[in-house]
N, C-alpha and C positions, 0 to 999 in steps of 0.2 A: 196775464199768464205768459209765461215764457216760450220764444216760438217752439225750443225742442219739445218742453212737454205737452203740446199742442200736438206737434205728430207723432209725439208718441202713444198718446192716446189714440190719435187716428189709427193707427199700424197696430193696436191692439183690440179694437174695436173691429178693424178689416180680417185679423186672422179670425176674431169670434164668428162674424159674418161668413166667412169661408169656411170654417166648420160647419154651420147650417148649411149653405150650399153643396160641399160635399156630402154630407147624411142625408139630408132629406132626401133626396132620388132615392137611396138608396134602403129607405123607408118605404118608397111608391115602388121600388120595385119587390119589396117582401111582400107590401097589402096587396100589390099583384098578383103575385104569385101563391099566396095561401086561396086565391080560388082553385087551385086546382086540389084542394086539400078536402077529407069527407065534412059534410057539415058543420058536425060540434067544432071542430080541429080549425077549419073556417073562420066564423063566426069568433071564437076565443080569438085569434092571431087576428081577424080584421078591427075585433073591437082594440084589442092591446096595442096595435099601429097607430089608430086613428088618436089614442093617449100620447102615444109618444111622439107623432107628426104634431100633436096640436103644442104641447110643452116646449118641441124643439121648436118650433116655427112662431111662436107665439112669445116666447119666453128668451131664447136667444138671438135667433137669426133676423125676426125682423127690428129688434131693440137696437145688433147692430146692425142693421144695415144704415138705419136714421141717423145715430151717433158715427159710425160712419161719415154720413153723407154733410153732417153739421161740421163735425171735425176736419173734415176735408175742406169745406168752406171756408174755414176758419184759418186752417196753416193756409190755405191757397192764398186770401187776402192780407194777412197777418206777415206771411214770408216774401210779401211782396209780388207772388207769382201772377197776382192781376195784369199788373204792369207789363210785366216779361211777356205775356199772352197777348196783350192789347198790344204792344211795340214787335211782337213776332220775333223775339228773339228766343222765344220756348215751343216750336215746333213740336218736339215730343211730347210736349205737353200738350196741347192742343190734342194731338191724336191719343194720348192717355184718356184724356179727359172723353171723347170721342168713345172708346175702349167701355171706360164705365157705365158711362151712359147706354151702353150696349147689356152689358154687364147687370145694370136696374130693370133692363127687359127682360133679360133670363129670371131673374128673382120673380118679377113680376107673373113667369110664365110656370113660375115653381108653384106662386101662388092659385092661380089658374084650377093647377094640375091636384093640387093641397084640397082645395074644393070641390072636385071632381071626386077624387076617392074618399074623400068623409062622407058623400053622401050616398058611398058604396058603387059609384058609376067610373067604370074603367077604358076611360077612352084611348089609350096605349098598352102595348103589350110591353111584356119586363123587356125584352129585347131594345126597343125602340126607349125606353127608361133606359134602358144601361147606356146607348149611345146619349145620352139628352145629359146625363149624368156626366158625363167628361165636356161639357162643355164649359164648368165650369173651370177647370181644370187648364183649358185651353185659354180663358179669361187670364188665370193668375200669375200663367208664366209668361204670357204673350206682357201684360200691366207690368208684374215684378220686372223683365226685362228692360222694358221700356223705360219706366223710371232708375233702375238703374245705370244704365248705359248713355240716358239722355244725352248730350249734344255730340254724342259719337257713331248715336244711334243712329245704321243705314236701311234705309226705306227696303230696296228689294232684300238683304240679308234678314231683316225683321220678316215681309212676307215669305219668303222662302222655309226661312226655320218654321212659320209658323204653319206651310204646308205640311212641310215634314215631321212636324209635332201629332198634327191631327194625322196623315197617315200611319204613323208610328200608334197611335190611340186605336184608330181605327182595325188596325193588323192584330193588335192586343184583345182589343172585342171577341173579333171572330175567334182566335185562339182558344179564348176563353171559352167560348161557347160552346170550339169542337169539343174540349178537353171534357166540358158538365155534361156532355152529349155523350 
């Protein structure tokens, strides 16, 4: 198969992925938050979560994150970029690569969390969800940048923005928070 449509399937696989990532928190944060709701009210919105956390998680998000992760294998050896890795001439890459593997831990920690509230046990309050929720967020610009900017890409201007991103995220949180308050 052709290397473009190799990553183009990647790149479409990764944004399905990233849909999951961004909803599902934000699933853990409604079954959250319906305990504070009277029982029947409860009960109705924890069962109707735990349908639509297991659909999206099950059904999207971990399908791509696999196809994903094959396809990414695939342009990475396919487009040569072994090579370029193994001779050090892909730097950014390295720390991409680095990035996602970061990235399969957060997923990994959705999953976690995904488990915890099907069995009705809420080990986070929505607050600490809402912050856990932009982490992916923090993933996709910090990865998109990278890969695109690759060999211009500067080390502290990369960490800098990326302080400034999560500050920026962070200052958005609490806003939010005072505003529903």
């Amino acid at each position: 198969m052709e290397y473009n449509y190799l990553k183009a399937i990647h790149i479409v696989f990764v944004v399905t992925w990233f849909a999951g990532l961004f909803y599902m928190p934000r699933l853990f944060i409604y079954h959250t938050e319906a305990n504070e709701k009277e029982e029947a009210a409860r009960e109705a919105l924890q069962s109707q979560f735990n349908v639509m956390m297991r659909r999206l998680w099950f059904g999207i998000t971990w399908p791509s994150a696999v196809i994903t992760l094959a396809m990414g294998l695939w342009v990475l050896f396919n487009g040569g970029w072994g090579t370029a890795l193994m001779g050090g001439n892909a730097n950014w890459l390295l720390i991409k690569l680095v990035l996602v593997v970061l990235l399969y831990l957060y997923h990994f920690s959705l999953h976690y969390i995904y488990k915890k509230l099907s069995r009705l046990q809420f080990p986070y309050t929505s607050d600490q969800l809402r912050m856990w929720n932009e982490v992916a967020t923090i993933f996709l610009i910090t990865i998109v940048m990278l890969a695109t900017v690759k060999d211009s890409f500067s080390f502290i201007w990369g960490i800098l923005g990326t302080i400034v991103l999560i500050a920026v995220l962070l200052i958005a949180i609490r806003l939010y928070k005072k505003i529903r308050r």
